[in-house]
N, C-alpha and C positions, 0 to 999 in steps of 0.2 A: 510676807516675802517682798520684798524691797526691789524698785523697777533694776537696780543693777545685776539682782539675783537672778531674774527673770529672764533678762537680756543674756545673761552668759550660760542659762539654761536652754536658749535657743541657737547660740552661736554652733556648738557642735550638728544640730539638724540642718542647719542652713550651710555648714559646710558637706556635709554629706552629700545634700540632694544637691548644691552644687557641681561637687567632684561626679555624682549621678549622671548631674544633664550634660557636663563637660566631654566623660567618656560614652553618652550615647549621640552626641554630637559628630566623638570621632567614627563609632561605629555605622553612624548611617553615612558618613561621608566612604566608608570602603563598602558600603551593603550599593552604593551609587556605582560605584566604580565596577563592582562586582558585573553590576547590572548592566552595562555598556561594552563589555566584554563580551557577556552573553549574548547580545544584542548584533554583535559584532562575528565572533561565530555561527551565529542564527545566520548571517547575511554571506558569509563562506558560503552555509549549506545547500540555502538556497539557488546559489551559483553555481554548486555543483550538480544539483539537481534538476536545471536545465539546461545544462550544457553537455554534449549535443542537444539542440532542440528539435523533436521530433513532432509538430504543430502537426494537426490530421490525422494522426496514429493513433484508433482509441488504444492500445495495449500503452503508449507511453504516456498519452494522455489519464490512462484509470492511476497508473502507476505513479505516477507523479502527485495525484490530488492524494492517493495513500502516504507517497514520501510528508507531503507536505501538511498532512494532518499528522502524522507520528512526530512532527520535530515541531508540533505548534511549544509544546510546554516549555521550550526554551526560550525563546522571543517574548513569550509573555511572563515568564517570569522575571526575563529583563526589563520589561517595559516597569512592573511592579516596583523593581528595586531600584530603577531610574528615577520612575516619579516620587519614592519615600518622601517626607518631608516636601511637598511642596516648593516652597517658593526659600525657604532657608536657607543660608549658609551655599547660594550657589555662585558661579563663576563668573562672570561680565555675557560669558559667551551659553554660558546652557538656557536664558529662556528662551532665545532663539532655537535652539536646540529642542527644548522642550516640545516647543509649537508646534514646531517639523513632527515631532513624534509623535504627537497627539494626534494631528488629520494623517498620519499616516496610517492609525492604529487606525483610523475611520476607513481608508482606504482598503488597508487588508481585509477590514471585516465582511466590506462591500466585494472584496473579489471570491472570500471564501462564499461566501452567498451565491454568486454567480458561479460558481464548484459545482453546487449542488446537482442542476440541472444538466448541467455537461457529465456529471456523474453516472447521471442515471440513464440519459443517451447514450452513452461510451460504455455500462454494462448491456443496455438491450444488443447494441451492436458485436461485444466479446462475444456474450451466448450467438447471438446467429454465425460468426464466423468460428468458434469452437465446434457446435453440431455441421456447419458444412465441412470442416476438414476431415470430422468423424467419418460423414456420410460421405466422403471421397474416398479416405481410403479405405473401408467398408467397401465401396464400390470396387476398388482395383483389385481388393483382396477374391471378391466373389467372382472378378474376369477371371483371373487365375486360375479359381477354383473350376472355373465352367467349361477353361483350356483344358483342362487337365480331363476333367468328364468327358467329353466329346473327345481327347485321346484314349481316353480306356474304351470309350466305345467304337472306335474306328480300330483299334489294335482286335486282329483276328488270329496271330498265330500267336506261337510260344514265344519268337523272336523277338516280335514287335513290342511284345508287353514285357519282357525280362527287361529289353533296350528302355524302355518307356520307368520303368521300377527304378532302373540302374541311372536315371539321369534325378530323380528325386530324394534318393536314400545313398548317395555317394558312393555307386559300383556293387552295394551290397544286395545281392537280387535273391532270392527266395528261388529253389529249384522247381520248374515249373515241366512238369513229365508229359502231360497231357491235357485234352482238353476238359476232359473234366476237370482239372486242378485249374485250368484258365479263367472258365466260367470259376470257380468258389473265388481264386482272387481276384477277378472283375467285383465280383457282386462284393468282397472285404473292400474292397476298397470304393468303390461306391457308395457303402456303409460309411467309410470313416471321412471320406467326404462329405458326406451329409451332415453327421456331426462336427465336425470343423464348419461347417458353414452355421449351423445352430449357434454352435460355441461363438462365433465371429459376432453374430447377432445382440446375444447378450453380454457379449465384452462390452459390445459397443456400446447399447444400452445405460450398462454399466456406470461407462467410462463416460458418456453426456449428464447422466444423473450428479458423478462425483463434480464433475467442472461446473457443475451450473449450482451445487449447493455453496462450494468453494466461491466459486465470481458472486454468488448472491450475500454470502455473511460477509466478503472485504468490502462491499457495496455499502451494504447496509452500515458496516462498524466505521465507514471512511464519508459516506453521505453526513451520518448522525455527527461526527466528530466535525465536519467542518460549518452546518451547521454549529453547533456548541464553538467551536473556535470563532465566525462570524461572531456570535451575539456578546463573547467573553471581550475579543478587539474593539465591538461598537462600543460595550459599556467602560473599557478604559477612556474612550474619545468621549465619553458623555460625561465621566468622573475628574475630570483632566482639563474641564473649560477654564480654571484658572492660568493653566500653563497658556491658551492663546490670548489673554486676556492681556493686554498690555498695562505697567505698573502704574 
């Protein structure tokens, strides 16, 4: 085979991988573009997410480290498609740009870090203010209930205790003949007092057990995430030392 044969046996490959690098040229030029978009709605979100800012507030404060672990995948997947390609085919004004973005990814990473801790103060603090609202109104519920007792038991006639029925069951009173029938619905109702106040106990119970399982899995799944978000933003800034690196 003859160097002309050769040569025009290569000319078709050398076009191909050509026309290859040309259109993934143009494609990482819109996977960049793509990515600064993202980047850029990322930076909406964030704005919406603290504004109003409610600084001091563990409920807005937990709530926020959650907003802001669920929307990490989009900022980082801009950052990704940002820095594609390096140093190639870029504009006069992006490695400026770059730079910016690269200690900024250090900088996020460093605030989600500092999350973590605020995290887990701002749950101990939800669970204590969840169980004192419980145990409040638990409390107002049992005055009521203890109103109510000491009126069954100060009502001596028929009148008192129809009057007393008729202000708790909306006029619907139960005929009350005599004092034997007085005493049976004192003591019913004394009864269902008592269970309403058991019942009241294990609501409440209950209801601190469901809130504190609830506050402890978004803790945990919002702690762990921003960790992971931290270490995922430092190793872009550690991968990215070219983009600060002047040409």
């Amino acid at each position: 085979m003859t160097q002309s044969e050769e040569k025009d046996k290569f000319v078709p490959a050398i076009d191909q991988l050509w026309k290859f690098s040309a259109g993934l040229s143009k494609s990482i030029a819109v996977a960049r573009w793509i990515g600064y978009g993202l980047l850029i709605l990322a930076f909406f979100d964030v704005v919406e997410i603290f504004v109003p800012p409610l600084f001091m507030n563990p409920a807005w404060e937990f709530q926020t480290l959650g907003q802001l672990v669920e929307r990490v995948p989009v900022p980082l997947l801009g950052l990704a498609l940002v820095f594609l390609g390096e140093r190639d085919q870029r504009t006069r004004l992006e490695p400026l740009i770059l730079s910016i973005l690269s200690w900024l990814a250090l900088l996020v990473g460093i605030l989600f870090f500092l999350l973590v801790p605020l995290g887990v103060v701002n749950t101990i603090r939800l669970e204590a203010r969840n169980t004192e609202q419980i145990t409040q109104q638990v409390e107002q519920r049992q005055a009521q209930i203890k109103q109510v007792k000491v009126a069954i038991e100060q009502a001596t006639t028929v009148e008192q205790m129809q009057l007393l029925i008729s202000q708790f069951s909306q006029g619907r009173t139960p005929q009350i003949q005599n004092t034997q029938q007085l005493a049976e619905v004192k003591q019913q109702l004394s009864t269902f007092l008592e269970q309403g106040e058991t019942q009241l106990q294990e609501q409440a119970q209950s209801q601190k057990k469901s809130q504190r399982w609830g506050l402890l899995e978004d803790s945990v799944k919002w702690n762990m995430g921003a960790l992971v978000s931290a270490a995922l933003f430092i190793s872009i800034w550690r991968l990215t030392g070219w983009a600060r690196r002047s040409e």
